[in-house]
TORFI-920702 format. One record per residue: x, y, z of N, C-alpha, C in turn. Coordinates in pm, whole numbers, plus 50000, padded with zeros to 5 digits. Each point is the difference from the previous one (the first is absolute). Layout:
% residues N
+-------+-------+-------+-------+-------+-------+-------+-------+-------+
:   nc1 :   nc2 :   nc3 :  cac1 :  cac2 :  cac3 :   cc1 :   cc2 :   cc3 :
+-------+-------+-------+-------+-------+-------+-------+-------+-------+
:     X :     Y :     Z :     X :     Y :     Z :     X :     Y :     Z :
...
+-------+-------+-------+-------+-------+-------+-------+-------+-------+
This chain:
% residues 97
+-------+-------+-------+-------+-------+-------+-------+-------+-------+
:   nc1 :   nc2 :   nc3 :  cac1 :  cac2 :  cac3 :   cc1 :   cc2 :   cc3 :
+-------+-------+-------+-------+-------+-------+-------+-------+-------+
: 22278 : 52652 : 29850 : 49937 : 49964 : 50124 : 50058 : 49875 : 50062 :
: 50046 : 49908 : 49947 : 50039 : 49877 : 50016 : 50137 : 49998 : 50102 :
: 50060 : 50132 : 49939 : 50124 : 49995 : 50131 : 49951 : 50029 : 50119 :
: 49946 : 50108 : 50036 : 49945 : 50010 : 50107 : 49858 : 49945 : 50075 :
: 49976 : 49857 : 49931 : 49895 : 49968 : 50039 : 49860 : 49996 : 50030 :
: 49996 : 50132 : 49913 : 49816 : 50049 : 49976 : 50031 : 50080 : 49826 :
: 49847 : 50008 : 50031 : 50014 : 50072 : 49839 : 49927 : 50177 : 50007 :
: 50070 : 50032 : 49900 : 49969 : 50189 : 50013 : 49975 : 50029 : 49827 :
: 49886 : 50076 : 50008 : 49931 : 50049 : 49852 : 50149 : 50150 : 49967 :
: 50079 : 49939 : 49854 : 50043 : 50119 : 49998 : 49978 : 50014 : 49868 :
: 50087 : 50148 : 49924 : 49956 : 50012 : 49818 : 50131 : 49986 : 49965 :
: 49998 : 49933 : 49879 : 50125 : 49979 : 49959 : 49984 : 50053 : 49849 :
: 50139 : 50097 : 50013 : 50043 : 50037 : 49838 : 50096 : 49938 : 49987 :
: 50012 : 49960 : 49845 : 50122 : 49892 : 49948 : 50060 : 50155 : 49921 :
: 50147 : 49951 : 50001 : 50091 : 50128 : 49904 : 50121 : 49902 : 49966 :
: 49999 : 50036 : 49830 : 50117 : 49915 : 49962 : 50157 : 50075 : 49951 :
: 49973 : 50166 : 50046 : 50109 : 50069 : 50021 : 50038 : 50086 : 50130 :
: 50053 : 49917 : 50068 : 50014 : 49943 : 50015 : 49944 : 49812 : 50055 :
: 49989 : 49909 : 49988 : 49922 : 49897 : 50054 : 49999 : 49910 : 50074 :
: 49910 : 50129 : 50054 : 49910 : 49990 : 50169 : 49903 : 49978 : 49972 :
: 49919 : 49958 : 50123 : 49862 : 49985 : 50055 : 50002 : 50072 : 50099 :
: 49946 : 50098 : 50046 : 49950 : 50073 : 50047 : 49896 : 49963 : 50092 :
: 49963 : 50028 : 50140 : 49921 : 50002 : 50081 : 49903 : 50088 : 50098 :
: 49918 : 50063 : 50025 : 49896 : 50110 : 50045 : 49966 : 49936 : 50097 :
: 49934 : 50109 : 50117 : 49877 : 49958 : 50077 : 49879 : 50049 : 49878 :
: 49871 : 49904 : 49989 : 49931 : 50073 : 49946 : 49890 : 50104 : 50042 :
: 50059 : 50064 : 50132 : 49944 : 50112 : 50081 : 50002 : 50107 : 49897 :
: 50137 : 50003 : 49968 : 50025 : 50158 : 49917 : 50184 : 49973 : 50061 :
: 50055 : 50105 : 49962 : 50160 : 50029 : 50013 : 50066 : 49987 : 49893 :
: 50087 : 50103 : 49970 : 50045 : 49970 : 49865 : 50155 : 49938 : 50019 :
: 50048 : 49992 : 50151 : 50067 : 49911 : 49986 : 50055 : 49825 : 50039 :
: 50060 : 49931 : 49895 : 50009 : 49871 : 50003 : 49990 : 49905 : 50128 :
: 49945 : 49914 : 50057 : 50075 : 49918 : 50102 : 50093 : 49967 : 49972 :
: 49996 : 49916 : 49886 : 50131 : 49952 : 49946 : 49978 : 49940 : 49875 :
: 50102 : 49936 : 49929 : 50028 : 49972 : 49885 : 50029 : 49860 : 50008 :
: 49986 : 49924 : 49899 : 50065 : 49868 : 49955 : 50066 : 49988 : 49893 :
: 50158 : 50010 : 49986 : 50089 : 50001 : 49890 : 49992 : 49882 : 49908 :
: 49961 : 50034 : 49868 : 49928 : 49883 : 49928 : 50093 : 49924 : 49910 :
: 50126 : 50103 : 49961 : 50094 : 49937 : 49922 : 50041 : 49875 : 49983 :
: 49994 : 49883 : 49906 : 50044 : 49893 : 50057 : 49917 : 49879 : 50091 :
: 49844 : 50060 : 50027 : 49976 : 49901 : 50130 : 49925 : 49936 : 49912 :
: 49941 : 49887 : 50109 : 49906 : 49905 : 49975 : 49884 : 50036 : 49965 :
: 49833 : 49961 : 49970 : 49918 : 50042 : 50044 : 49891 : 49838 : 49945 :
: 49908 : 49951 : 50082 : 49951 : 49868 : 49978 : 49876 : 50018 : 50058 :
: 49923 : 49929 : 49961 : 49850 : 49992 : 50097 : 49989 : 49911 : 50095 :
: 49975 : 50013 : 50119 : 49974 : 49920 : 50118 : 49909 : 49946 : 50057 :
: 49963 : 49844 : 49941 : 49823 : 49946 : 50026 : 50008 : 49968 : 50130 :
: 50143 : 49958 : 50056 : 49954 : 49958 : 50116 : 50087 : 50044 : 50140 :
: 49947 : 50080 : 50097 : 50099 : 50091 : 50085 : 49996 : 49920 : 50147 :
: 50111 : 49917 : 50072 : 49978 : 50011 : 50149 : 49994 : 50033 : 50046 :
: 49902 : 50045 : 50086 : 49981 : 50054 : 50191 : 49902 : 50104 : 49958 :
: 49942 : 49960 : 49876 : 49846 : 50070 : 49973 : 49861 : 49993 : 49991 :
: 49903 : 50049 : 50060 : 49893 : 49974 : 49937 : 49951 : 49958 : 49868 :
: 49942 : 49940 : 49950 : 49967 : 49944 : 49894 : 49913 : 50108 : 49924 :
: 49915 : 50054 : 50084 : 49894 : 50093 : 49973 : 50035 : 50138 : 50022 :
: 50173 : 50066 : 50053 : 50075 : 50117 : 50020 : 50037 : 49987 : 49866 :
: 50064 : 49901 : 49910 : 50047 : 50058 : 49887 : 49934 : 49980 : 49854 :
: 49944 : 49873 : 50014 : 49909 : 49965 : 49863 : 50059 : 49986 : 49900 :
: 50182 : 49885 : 49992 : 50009 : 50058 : 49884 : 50040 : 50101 : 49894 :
: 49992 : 50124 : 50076 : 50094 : 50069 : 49876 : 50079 : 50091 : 50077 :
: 50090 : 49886 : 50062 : 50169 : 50066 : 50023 : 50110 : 49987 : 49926 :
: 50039 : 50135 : 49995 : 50120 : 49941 : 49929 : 50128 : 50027 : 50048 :
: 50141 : 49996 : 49963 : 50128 : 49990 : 50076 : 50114 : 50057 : 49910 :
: 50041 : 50117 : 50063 : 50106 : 50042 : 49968 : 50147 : 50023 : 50044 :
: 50111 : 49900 : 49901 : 50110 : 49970 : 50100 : 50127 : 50099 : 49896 :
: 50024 : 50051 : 50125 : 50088 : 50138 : 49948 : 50154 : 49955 : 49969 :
: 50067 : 50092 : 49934 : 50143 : 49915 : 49964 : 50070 : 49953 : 50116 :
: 50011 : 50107 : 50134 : 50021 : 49975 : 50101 : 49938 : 49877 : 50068 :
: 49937 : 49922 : 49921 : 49893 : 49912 : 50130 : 49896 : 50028 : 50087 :
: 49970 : 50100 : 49998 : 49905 : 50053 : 50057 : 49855 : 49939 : 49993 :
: 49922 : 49944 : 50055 : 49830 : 49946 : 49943 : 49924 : 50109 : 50023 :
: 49882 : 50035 : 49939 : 49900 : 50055 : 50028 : 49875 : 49954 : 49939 :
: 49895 : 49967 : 50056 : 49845 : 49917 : 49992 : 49948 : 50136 : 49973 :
: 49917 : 50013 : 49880 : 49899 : 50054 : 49995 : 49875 : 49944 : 49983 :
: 49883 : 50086 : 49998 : 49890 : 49947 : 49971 : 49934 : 50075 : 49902 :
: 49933 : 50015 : 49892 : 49967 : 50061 : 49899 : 49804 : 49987 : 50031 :
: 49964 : 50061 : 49984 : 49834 : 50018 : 50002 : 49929 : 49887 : 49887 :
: 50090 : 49968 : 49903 : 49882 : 49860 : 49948 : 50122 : 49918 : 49928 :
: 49991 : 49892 : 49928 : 50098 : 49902 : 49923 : 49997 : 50086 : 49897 :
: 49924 : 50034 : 49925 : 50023 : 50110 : 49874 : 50116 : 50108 : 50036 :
: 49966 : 50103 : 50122 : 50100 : 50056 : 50027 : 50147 : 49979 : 50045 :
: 49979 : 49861 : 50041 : 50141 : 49901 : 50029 : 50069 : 49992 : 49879 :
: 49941 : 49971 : 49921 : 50052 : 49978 : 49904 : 50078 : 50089 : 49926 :
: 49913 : 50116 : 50012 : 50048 : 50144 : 49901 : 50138 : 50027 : 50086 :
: 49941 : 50039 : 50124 : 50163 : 50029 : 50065 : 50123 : 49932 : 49992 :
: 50006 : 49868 : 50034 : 50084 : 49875 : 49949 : 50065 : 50049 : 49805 :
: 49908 : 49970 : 49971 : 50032 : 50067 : 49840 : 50083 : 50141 : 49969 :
: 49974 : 50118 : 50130 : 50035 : 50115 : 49945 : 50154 : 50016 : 50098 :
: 50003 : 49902 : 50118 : 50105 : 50009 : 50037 : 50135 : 49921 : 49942 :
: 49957 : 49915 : 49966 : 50082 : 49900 : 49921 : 50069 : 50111 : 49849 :
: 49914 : 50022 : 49982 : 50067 : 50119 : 49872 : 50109 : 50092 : 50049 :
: 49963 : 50084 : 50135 : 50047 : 50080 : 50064 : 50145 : 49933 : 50053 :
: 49997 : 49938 : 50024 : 50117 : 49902 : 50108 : 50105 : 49967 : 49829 :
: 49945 : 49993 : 49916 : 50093 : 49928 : 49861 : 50018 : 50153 : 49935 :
: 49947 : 50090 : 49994 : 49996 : 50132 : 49894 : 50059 : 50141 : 50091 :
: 49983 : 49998 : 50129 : 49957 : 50132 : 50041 : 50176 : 50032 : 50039 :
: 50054 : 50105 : 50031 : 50072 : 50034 : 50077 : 50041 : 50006 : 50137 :
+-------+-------+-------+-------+-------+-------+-------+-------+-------+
């Protein structure tokens, strides 16, 4: 959401063969918006975001920087779940294909 300046509810599947992240509307469609190539990238938690509401993010964003450089801000539904994802991508980005 952060590139384009608002934020949009989507579902994300992680896959570590190849490893992607994966992106949905969560309307329904079985196919991808798009993907985030995980090989190699960054991934960190983000307490504190500019040009945001304080009360839009709460806290559990986190940031994924692709080998390419690429950023992407997510937001995860609680710090527990920040956490897990952070944890399962970081594996993915070091293990996956």
């Amino acid at each position: 959401g952060h590139r384009r300046k608002n934020w949009k509810v989507r579902k994300f599947v992680l896959r570590d063969d190849p490893a992607y992240l994966h992106y949905y509307d969560p309307a329904g469609g079985e196919e991808p918006l798009g993907a985030i190539h995980l090989r190699g990238c960054v991934v960190t938690a983000v307490e504190d975001m500019p040009d945001t509401k304080k009360y839009d993010v709460d806290n559990i964003l986190f940031e994924i920087i692709t080998a390419n450089e690429i950023h992407y801000y997510l937001q995860a539904a609680s710090s527990t779940e920040r956490t897990e994802w952070i944890k399962a991508i970081q594996t993915v980005a070091r293990t996956g294909k």
